[in-house]
N, C-alpha and C positions, 0 to 999 in steps of 0.2 A: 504494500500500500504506500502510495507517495506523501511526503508529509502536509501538501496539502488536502489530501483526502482525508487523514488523521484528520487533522486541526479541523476539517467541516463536520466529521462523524462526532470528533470530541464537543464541540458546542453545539451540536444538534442534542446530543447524551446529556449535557449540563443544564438544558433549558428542559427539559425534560421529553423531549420528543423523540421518536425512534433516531437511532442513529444507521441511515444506510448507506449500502456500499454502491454509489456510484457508478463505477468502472463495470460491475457485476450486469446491473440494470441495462447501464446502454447497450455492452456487447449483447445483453438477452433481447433487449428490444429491437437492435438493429440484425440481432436472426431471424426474429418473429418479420419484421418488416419486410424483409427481405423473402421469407416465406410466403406473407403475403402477395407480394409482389407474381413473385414463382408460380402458386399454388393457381391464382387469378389465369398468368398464361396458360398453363397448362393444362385446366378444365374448362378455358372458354368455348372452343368446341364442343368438344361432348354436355358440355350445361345447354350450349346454343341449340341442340334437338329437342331441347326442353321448351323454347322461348324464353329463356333467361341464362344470359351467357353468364351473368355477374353470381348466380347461384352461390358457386363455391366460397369465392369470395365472400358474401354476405353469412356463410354459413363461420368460415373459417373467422371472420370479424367476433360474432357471435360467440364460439368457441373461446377466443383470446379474451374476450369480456368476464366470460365465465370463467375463466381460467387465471384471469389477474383478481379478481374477486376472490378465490380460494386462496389465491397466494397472499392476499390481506389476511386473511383468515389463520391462516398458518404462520405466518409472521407474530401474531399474537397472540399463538402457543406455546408457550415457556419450554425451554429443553428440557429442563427436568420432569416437568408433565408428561410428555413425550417417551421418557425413560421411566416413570411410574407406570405407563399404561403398553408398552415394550410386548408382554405378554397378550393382552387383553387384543391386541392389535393383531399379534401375529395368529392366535384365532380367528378371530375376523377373514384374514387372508385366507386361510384355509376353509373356513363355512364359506368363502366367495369364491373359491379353486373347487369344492366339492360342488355347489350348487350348480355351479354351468354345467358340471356334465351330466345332469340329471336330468331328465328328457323333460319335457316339457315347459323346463326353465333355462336351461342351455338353448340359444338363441343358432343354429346354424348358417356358415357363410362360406360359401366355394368349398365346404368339407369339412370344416373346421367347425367343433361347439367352444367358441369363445367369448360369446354374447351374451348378458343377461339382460333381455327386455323389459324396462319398466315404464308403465307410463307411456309405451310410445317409443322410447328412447333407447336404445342399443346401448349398450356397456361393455368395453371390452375390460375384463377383471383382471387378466394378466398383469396390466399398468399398476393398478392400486395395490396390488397383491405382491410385487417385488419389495416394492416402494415399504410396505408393510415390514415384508418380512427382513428387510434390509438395517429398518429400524430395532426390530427384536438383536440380528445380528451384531452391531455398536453398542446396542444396552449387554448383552454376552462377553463383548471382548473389555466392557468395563467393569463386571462383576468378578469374569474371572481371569483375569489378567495375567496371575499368577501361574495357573497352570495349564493356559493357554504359550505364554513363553517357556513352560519348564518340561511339554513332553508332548508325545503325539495323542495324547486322551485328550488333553484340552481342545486339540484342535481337532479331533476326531466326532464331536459333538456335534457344533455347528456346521460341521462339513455332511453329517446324516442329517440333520435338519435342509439343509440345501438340496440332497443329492432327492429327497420326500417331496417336496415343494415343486424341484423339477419333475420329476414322475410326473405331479399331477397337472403340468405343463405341457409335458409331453401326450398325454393323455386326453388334450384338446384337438389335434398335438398343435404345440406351439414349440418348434426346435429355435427358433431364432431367441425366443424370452427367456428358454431355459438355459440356453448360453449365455448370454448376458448377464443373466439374475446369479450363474455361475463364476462367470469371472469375477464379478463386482464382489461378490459374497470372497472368496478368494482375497482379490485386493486389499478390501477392508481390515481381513482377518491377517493380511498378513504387515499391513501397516501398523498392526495393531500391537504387532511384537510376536506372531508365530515365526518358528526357527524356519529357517528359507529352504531346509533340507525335507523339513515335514513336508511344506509347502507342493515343494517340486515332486515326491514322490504323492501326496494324494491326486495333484494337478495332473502326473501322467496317469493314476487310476482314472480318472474321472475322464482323463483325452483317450485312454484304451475304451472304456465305457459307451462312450461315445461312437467311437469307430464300429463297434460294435453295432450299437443300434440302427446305423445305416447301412454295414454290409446285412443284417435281419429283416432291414424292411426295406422293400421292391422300390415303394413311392419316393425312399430321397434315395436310395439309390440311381435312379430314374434320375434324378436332379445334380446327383453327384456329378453322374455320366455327361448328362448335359452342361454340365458348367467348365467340366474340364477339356472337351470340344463341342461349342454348341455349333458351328458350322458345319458338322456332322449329318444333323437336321435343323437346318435354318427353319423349317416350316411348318415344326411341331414341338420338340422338346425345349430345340433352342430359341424359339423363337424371339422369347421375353429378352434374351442375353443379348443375341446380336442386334435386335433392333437400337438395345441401350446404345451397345460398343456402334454402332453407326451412326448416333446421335452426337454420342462425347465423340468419333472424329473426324463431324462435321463442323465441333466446332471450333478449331482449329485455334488460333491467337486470342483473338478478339469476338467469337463468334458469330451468328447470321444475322444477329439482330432480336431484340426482345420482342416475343410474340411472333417471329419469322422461323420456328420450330414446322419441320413437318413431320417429325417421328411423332408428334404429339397427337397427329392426324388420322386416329383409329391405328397406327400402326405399333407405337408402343403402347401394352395393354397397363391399364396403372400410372400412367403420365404424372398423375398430381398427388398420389399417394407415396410407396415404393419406391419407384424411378423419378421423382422429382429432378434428382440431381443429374439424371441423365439430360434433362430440358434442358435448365439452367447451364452445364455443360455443352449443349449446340448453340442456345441462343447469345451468352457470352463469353463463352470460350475461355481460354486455358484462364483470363483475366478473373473473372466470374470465379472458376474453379477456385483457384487462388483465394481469394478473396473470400468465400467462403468456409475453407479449411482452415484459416487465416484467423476468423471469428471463431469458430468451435473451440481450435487451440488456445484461444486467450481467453474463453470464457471457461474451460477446465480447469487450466492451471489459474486462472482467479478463486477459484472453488479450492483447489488443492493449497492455494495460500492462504485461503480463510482456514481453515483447517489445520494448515501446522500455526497459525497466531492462534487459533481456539486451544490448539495444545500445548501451546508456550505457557498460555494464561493460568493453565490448570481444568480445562473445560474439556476434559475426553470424549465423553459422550458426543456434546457438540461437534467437536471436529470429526469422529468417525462419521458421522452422518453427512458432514459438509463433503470429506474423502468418497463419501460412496456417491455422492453426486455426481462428482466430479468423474471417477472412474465411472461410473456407469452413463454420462453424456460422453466421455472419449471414446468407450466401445463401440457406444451402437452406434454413433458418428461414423465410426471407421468400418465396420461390419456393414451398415447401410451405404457408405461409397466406395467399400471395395467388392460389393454384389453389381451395383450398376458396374462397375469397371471388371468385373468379370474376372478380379482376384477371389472372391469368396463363390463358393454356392448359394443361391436363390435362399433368403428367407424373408418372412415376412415382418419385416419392420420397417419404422416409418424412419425417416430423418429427423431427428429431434427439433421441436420449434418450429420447423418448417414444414414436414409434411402435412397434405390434407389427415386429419383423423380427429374425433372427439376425443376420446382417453389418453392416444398418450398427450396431446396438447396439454389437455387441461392438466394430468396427472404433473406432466413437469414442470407448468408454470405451479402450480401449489408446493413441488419439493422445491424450487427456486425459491420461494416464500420463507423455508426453512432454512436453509443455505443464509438466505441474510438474516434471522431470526439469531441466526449463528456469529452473522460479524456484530450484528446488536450488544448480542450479550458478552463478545467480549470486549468489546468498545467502554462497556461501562463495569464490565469486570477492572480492566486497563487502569479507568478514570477511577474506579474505589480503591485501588492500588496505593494511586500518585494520590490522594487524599490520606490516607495512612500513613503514606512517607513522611508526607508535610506535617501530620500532627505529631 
């Protein structure tokens, strides 16, 4: 943090009003905007067989509304409240992980039960349900600290709480959240003071496990095959892949121009969801690209440095929470543009902040809520500090 961000969060904290973090806000608002922007190109066609091209747009507006609304809301959740209720919560995850696949309440989409319809309204649980269980995991690595750094039980805990959590991830399937929800879970636990040795050998159980499960099952193997030559069959398996990879290299330096996309033209399926970044990619080029990777990286490591000031402070809790943000917006950042770029296999996630989608939008603008709830309280952890010194 630079010293004049200090000095503005420190006399925001002394007058008594939240103290936020600046830098955090803008790079998140200028993704959102930018998604905005993206999301608008990229659905005005397919909205336009609708008679309303601006559709998405006004839906994605919406979304952001309700999504900065929760993130007030969660801002004026105390961390410690949050670690009292650690438990309470991470059932919740699971009665909302059980409940989708219960037939008649699991909401079905292109295959998948990862829906709970209420109201009208589609739910993807996944989103709230990592987010959940991520929070149990930080309250864990501050209870037991001790024999979590001192041997492989400690770490063998939360690592079966994970391995339960993805099961019932998979069992939508959702292979993309159950990785994620895995690394991040990982990350946390190993910032947290797990020995790097434990680390690496549950992390190759869980990558054997893995491999596993797709040479077992036909459907991602099917995807596997596809991803690692999808010009094989451009016009079945591969189609999603190369339509992307001929978008990103159409667009070359500077791109074709914003809204001058024609993969976006019934040709790549998912334009404003999944493959956003393939758009953004033709329409402004390597520039755009840039630029976008550019923001994700500075709004991570903004989260990773609220987190190690949260744990300079003495505020553990806090900072694991703010770490698992952080690492879990650089995964699926990276996992979500290296499927469009035809480094990873096909899964289904969105681009954080920018993709069209209800859950995880909202989901992350509310953990974003948290994250500054986080430089709040060390702000005036900080300022109770320098008060004690002086007296």
């Amino acid at each position: 943090m630079s010293s004049n961000t200090l000095a503005m969060s420190d006399t925001k904290a002394r007058g008594g009003g939240p103290a936020l973090d600046i830098p955090m806000i803008t790079l998140a608002l200028s993704i959102v905007l930018l998604g905005l922007i993206m999301v608008t190109s990229a659905s005005i066609t397919i909205a336009g067989r609708d008679g309303d091209p601006f559709a998405y747009l006004e839906r994605q507006l919406l979304l952001v509304l309700v999504g900065g609304a929760l993130a007030g809301f969660t801002f004026s959740i105390p961390s410690q409240r949050l670690e009292q209720l650690a438990l309470p919560l991470l059932l919740l995850a699971v009665a909302l992980l059980l409940c989708v696949l219960l037939p008649g309440l699991g909401h079905v989409v292109n295959g998948s039960r990862r829906w709970l319809r209420l109201a009208g309204v589609s739910f993807q649980v996944s989103e709230a349900a990592r987010v959940l269980t991520l929070i149990y995991i930080a309250s864990y690595a501050v209870r037991f600290e001790s024999a979590l750094r001192s041997g492989m039980s400690g770490l063998a805990r939360p690592l079966a709480l994970l391995g339960f959590i993805a099961l019932l991830l998979l069992l939508e399937p959702d292979f993309g959240a159950a990785s994620v929800l895995f690394i991040t879970g990982f990350g946390v636990l190993f910032l947290a003071g797990a020995r790097l040795r434990y680390v690496l050998v549950m992390l190759l159980t869980a990558g054997g496990s893995m491999v596993l499960l797709v040479v077992f099952s036909s459907y991602r193997m099917r995807r596997m095959t596809a991803f690692l030559d999808p010009w094989a069959d451009p016009f079945n398996s591969g189609f999603q892949l190369t339509q992307s990879l001929i978008a990103i290299g159409r667009g070359e330096w500077f791109g074709v121009g914003l809204g001058a996309s024609v993969q976006k033209l019934f040709y790549l399926p998912e334009a404003h969801t999944d493959f956003l970044f393939a758009v953004l990619a033709e329409e402004l080029g390597l520039f755009g690209v840039a630029l976008t990777l550019g923001l994700f990286l500075a709004l991570t490591w903004r989260a990773l440095v609220i987190a190690r000031r949260a744990y300079e402070a003495g505020l553990k809790f806090p900072s694991y929470l703010a770490s698992g943000f952080g690492l879990w917006l650089g995964v699926q950042a990276c996992i979500n543009i290296g499927v469009n770029m035809g480094v990873l296999p096909t899964k289904g996630l969105t681009l954080p902040l920018m993709s069209y989608g209800r859950s995880s939008l909202i989901v992350t603008l509310a953990w974003l809520g948290i994250v500054l709830r986080v430089h709040h309280e060390t702000v005036r952890c900080a300022r109770r500090a320098t008060r004690e010194l002086r007296a």
